[in-house]
N, C-alpha and C positions, 0 to 999 in steps of 0.2 A: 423421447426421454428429455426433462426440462429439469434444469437447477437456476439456481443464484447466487452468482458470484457476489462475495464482499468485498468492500475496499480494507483497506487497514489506514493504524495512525502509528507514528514513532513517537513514544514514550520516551524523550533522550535522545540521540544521535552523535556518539562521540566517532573522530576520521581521528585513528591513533597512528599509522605512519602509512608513507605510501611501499609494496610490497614490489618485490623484485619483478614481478611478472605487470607492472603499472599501473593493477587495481592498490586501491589501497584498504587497509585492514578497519574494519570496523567494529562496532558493538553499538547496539540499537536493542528496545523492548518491542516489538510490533505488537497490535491490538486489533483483531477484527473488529469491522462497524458494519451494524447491519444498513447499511447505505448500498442496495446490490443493483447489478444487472440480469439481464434474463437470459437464459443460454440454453439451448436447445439442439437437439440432436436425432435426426430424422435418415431411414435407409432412403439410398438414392443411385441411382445410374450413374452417376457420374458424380466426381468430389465437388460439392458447392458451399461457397460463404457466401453470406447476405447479411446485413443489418440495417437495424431500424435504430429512430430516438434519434442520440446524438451524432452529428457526422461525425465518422473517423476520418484522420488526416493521411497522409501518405499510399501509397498503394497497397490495395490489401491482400494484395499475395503475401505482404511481409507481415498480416495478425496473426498474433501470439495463436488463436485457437489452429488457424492452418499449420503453423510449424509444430503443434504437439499433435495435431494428427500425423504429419508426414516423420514423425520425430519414431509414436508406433508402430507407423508402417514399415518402417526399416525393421523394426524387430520382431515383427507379427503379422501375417497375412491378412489384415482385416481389409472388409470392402469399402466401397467407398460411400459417404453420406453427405447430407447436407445437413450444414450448422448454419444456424442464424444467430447473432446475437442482437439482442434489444440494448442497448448501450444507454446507460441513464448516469452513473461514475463518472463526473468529471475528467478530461486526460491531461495527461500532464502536469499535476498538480502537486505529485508525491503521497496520492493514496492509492498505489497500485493495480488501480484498476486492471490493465493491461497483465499484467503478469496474474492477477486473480484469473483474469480470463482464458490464459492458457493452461493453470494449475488446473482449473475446476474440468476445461474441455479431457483431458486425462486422466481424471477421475471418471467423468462422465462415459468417457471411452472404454475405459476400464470395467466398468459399471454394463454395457449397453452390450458389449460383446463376450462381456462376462472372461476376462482374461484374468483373473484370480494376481492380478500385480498385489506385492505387499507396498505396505507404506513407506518402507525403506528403498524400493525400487522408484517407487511413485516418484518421492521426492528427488535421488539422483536425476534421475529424466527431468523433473522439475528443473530444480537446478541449473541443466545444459541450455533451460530456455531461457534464463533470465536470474538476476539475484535475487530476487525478492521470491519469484513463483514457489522457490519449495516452501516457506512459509503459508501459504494457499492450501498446500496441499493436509495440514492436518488444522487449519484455519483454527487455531487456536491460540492463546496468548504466550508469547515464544523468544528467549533470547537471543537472539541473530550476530552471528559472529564470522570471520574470514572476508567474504565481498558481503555478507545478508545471505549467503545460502546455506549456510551452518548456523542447523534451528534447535533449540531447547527447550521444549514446553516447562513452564513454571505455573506454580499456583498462584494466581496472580486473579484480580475481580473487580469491576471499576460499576459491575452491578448497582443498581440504586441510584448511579449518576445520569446525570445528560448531558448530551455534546452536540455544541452548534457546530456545522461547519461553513466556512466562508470561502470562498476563492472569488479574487478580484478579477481573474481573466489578466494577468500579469504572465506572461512566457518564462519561466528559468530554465536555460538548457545545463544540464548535466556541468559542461564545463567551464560556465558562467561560476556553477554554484561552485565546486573544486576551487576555484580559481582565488576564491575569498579565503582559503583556508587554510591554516598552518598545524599541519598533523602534531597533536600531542599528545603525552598519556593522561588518562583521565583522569581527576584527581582527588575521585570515589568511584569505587565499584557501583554501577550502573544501578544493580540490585538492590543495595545496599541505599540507594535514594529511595528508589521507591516502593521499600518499606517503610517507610518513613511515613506520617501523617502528613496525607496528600496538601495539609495547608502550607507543609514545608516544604515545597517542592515550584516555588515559584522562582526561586533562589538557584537551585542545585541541580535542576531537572533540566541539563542545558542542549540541547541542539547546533551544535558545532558550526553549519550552515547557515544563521541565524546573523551574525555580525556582518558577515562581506556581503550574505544577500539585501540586507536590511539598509546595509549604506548604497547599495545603488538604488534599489528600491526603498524608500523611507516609508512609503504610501502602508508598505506590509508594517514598518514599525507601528502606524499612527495605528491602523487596525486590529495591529495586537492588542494595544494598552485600552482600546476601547473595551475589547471585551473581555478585558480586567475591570476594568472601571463599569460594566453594566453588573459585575457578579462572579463572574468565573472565577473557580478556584486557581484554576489553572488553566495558564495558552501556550500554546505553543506552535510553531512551524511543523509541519511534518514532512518527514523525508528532505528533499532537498529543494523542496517547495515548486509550487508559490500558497499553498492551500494552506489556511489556520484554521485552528481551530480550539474551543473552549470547552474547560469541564466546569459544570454549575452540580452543586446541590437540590436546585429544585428547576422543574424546567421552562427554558429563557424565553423570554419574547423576540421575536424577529425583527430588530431592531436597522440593521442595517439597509439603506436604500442605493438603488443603481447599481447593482453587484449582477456579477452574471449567477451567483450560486451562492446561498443562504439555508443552511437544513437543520433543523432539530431532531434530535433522534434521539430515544433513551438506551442506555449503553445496558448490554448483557455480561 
């Protein structure tokens, strides 16, 4: 059994205070982008991962796809299989790859062994793997609230548009990106921007993440205002970076050189 995980983009990114338990509370638009990887799911003798494409870093007993398998096994006698994934999602970048990858392996799971989980289940399990995962699991466009694992599908459509994505190959780790930022409430409903005509939103549609990361790294400022300046309606940082990204009206030329990651993709 084979799928494709998508990455997503944040639409917005406000850190409104840090929360007793030392996450801190957010509000985000997440967007799936068909920008996927390859995941597959095959009976096996014994539990295997393997991957192709891009190297994963760290050991990978610790990938997202193993711990939502072992995540069902605790609660359901399934056997054991091997997963491969073909990894083509830039990591690290703040387009969740990683967390797509363990949403979808649980659906997939879901799906393969025919365990009849509802979406509301899907998602809690989701959830205990990561902030972002439960949004994966109904991959659809979604208001994200508490850590990102409190999702709200919205009628929302960027259809018609195209989106470049960029990544400089720039590392931001998690508390690098925190580190920049001073929680506060937001100073419009999230929603509330972007309903708005998308030319208003270059303004309003702010990424919290974007100043402290931008002053150590300026390199991410220079490359934003470019792809304002070749056309895009709108750029923005997504998640907690280092990956930008542009919305255009008609679709862009590949204009950037010496990048490790340059894509055009038309948005659904």
């Amino acid at each position: 059994m084979i799928s494709f995980p998508d990455c997503k983009i944040n639409l917005g990114l406000h850190i409104l205070y840090k929360r007793d338990d030392n996450y801190h509370e957010v509000e985000t638009v997440m967007y799936p982008i068909p920008l996927q990887d390859i995941l597959e799911i095959v009976p096996s003798d014994e539990l295997l991962f393997t991957s192709t494409g891009l190297e994963i870093p760290g050991n990978p007993q610790n990938n997202l796809c193993l711990k939502a398998y072992e995540l069902l096994k605790k609660s359901h006698d399934i056997p054991p299989v091997h997963i491969h994934l073909h990894k083509i999602i830039p990591m690290g970048g703040g387009l969740g790859g990683g967390s797509s990858n363990g949403a979808f392996t649980l659906i997939l799971l879901n799906n393969f062994f025919e365990l009849d989980l509802s979406l509301q289940v899907l998602k809690e399990k989701a959830a205990s793997l990561g902030s972002d995962c439960a949004f994966f699991i109904e991959n659809t466009p979604q208001l994200c609230t508490g850590r990102g694992e409190l999702t709200a599908p919205i009628a929302f459509s960027l259809a018609n548009y195209f989106i470049k994505i960029i990544n400089l190959g720039i590392h931001v780790s998690t508390a690098e990106a925190y580190s920049g930022v001073q929680p506060k409430a937001a100073e419009r409903p999230l929603l509330e921007v972007l309903r708005q005509d998308i030319t208003l939103w270059k303004d309003q549609l702010i990424n919290d993440f974007e100043p402290g990361i931008f002053k150590n790294h300026p390199e991410l400022a220079v490359a934003k205002n470019k792809l304002l300046e070749e056309g895009a309606i709108y750029a923005s940082m997504t998640g907690s970076g280092s990956t930008l990204y542009g919305i255009y009206a008609q679709c862009p030329e590949k204009t950037f050189s010496d990048i490790p990651v340059e894509v055009v993709l038309p948005l659904r």
